[in-house]
C-alpha positions in Angstrom: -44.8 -9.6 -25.8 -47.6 -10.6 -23.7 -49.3 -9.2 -20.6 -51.3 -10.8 -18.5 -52.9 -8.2 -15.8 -55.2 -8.6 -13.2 -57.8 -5.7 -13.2 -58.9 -4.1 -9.9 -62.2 -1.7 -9.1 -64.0 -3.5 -12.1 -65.8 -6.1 -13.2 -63.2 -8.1 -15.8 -61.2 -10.7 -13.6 -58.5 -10.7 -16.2 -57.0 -8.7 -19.2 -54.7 -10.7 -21.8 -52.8 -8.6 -23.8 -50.6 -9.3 -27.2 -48.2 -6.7 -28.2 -45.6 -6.0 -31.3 -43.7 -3.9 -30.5 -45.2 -1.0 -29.3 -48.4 -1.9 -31.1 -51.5 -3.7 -29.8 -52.3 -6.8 -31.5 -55.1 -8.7 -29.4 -56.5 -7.9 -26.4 -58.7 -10.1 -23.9 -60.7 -9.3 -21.1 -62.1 -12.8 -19.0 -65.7 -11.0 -17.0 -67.0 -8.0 -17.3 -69.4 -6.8 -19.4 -69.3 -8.6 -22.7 -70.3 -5.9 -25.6 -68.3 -3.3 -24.0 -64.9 -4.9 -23.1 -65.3 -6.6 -26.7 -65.6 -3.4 -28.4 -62.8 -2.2 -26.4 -60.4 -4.5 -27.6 -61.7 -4.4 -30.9 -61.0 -0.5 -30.8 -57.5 -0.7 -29.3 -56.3 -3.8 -31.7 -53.9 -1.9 -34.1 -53.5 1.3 -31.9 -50.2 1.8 -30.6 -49.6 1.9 -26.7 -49.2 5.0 -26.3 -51.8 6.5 -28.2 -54.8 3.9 -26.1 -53.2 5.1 -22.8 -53.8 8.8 -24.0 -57.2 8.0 -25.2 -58.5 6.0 -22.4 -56.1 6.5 -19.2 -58.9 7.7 -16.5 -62.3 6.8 -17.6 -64.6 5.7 -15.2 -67.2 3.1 -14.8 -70.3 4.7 -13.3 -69.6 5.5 -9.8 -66.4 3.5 -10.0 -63.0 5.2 -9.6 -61.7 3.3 -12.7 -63.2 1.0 -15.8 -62.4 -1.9 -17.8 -60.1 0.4 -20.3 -58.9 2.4 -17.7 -57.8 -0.9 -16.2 -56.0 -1.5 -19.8 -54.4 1.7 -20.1 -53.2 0.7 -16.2 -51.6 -2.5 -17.5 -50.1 -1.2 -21.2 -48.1 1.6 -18.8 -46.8 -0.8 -16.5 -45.8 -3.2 -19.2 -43.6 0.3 -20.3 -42.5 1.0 -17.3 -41.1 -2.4 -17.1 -39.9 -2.6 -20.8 -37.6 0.7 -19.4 -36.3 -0.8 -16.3 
């Protein structure tokens, strides 16, 4: 499955997102800060859904409400939510 999400609060303008199953494969982010939203995905490739929204559901950016994989966490549960629907 793929997920295409557009992030809100943050700096990526995009997050591209391969799943198998309920496994992340790849993830993408298009802005934001390059070192940190690359080690995100690099972190979350292999992790299953569920355990990265655990892990990262509510971090924060600075003074920011949310952060890049907050914003990832946001899209993964949607994409369950809809999977259930």
């Amino acid at each position: 499955m793929e997920i295409h999400y557009k992030p809100q609060g943050v700096c990526s303008r995009a997050i591209d997102i391969v799943l198998d199953g309920d496994t992340i494969q790849s993830v993408t982010f298009t802005g934001g800060c390059s070192g940190n939203t690359q080690g995100v995905a690099a972190l979350a490739q292999g992790m299953t859904v569920q355990e990265y929204i655990k892990r990262c559901k509510g971090i924060k950016c600075g003074m920011k409400k949310t952060s890049c994989p907050a914003q990832l966490a946001e899209a993964l549960e949607e994409a369950l939510s809809a999977a259930t629907v």
